[in-house]
C-alpha positions, 0 to 999 in steps of 0.5 A: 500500500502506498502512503502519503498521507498520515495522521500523527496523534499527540504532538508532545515532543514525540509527536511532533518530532515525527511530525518533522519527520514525515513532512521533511520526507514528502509526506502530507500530515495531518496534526491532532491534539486535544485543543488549540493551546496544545496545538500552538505548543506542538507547531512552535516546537516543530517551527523552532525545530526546522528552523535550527535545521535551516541555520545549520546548514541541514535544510534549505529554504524551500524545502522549509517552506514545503515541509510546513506546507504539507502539515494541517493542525486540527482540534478534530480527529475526523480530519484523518479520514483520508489517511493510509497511515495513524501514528499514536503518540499521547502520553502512556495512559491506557484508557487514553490511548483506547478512546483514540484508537475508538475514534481512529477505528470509526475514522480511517480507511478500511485498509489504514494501518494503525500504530501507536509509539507506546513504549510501556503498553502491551500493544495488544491491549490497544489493539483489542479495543478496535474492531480490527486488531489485525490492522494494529501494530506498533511503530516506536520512534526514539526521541528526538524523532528528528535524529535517532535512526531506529524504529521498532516494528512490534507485532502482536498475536492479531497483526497482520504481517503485510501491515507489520511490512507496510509500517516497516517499509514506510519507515525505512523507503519513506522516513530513511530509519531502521528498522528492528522488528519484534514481538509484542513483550514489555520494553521491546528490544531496546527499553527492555535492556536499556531500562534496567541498566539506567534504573541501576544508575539512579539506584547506585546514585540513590543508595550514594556510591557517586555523584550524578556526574561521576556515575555519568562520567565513568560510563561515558569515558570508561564503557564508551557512551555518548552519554551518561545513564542520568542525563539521559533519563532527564532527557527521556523524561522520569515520568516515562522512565518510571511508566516503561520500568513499571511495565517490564515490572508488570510483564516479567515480576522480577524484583530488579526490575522494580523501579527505584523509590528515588524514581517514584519520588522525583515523578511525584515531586514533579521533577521529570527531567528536561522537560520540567527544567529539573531532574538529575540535573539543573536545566 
């Protein structure tokens, strides 16, 4: 199936990164967020985005010009009703993400596929609450959207594998990412390693081994990362650190698994990282 036109739910900072992308790439989008304060959030974040592409150097003018032509904002998800491709992308919570794909099972074409950038839910769970689960799979960007090259394709026991095919090709033949595909398990391929060594980071910083900056420090010079375990939990966000090790805890009850209390406590206190201009760091 050929796609030039997607949907892009949620325009959050993963949301709009995908957003970029997709428009960069020839792409007609169609932006949805719940109201009109969160879709001025979602274009200015995506217009200071190709901006900073433009003064680099990375994007010329017209092509700047056309990437923000092909994108229409919209209060109203009944404007996807022309779109071979959805992309979910609102905050982790279950029944949320289920009154969207309600809505987008009523909207879209008989042949859409249906993909959600969920990183904690089981995609089966989201897919079970539209009438065609076989048409569901997901499709999980890394943030920023705009840089990292990776796209997990995850299947479920209900997904079709031609629309498993269909989002892969998409995302390497029209976004230019890479692929990974796996199965429909808690934390995928990379959340699934990636999680438990970062809330190992905040558990030694908790229990007072080292500072932030030195745990940060010997990662990045003595185990070659480009950067340390906590800055990139601020950066990932603590909210959705805390989501993502609360799932892998859920799916595999494993007692390294659980998150950290200094985690549960950051999140409560509203210190969620980058995004709230405080986590493990200052910003």
């Amino acid at each position: 199936m050929s796609i030039d036109t997607i949907a892009v739910v949620g325009t959050g900072a993963m949301g709009s990164g995908i957003i970029e992308v997709a428009a960069k790439a020839g792409i007609e989008v169609v932006a949805y967020d719940i109201d009109a304060t969160a879709i001025e959030a979602g274009k200015s974040r995506v217009e200071k985005s190709l901006a900073k592409a433009v003064e680099r150097g990375k994007l010329d003018e017209t092509s700047h010009t056309e990437a923000l032509a092909r994108m229409a904002w919209t209060t109203d998800l009944a404007d996807a009703h022309r779109c071979q491709l959805a992309v979910e992308a609102a905050p982790e919570v279950l029944d949320l993400k289920l009154g969207i794909f309600a809505q987008l099972d009523e909207v879209l074409p008989a042949n859409a596929v249906m993909a959600t950038n969920t990183s904690s839910i089981p995609i089966i769970d989201i897919a079970m609450g539209t009438t065609r689960p076989e048409q569901v799979c997901g499709m999980h960007f890394f943030n920023p959207a705009t840089v990292m090259r990776l796209v997990e394709v995850i299947s479920t026991q209900r997904t079709n594998p031609e629309v498993a095919q269909t989002a892969a090709s998409f995302a390497t033949g029209v976004l230019g990412k890479r692929v990974v595909h796996c199965r429909d398990r808690a934390g995928f391929v990379v959340n699934a390693l990636l999680v438990p060594f970062l809330c190992q980071a905040i558990a030694m910083y908790e229990a007072g081994h080292a500072s932030a900056e030195d745990i940060d420090e010997a990662m990045k010079l003595g185990a070659g990362h480009p950067m340390g375990p906590l800055a990139l939990c601020d950066m990932i966000g603590l909210d959705v650190m805390l989501w993502t090790a609360e799932s892998l805890h859920d799916e595999y009850n494993e007692r390294h698994l659980a998150p950290p209390p200094l985690l549960r406590r950051m999140v409560s206190a509203g210190q969620l990282g980058r995004k709230t201009g405080k986590g493990f760091y200052d910003y």
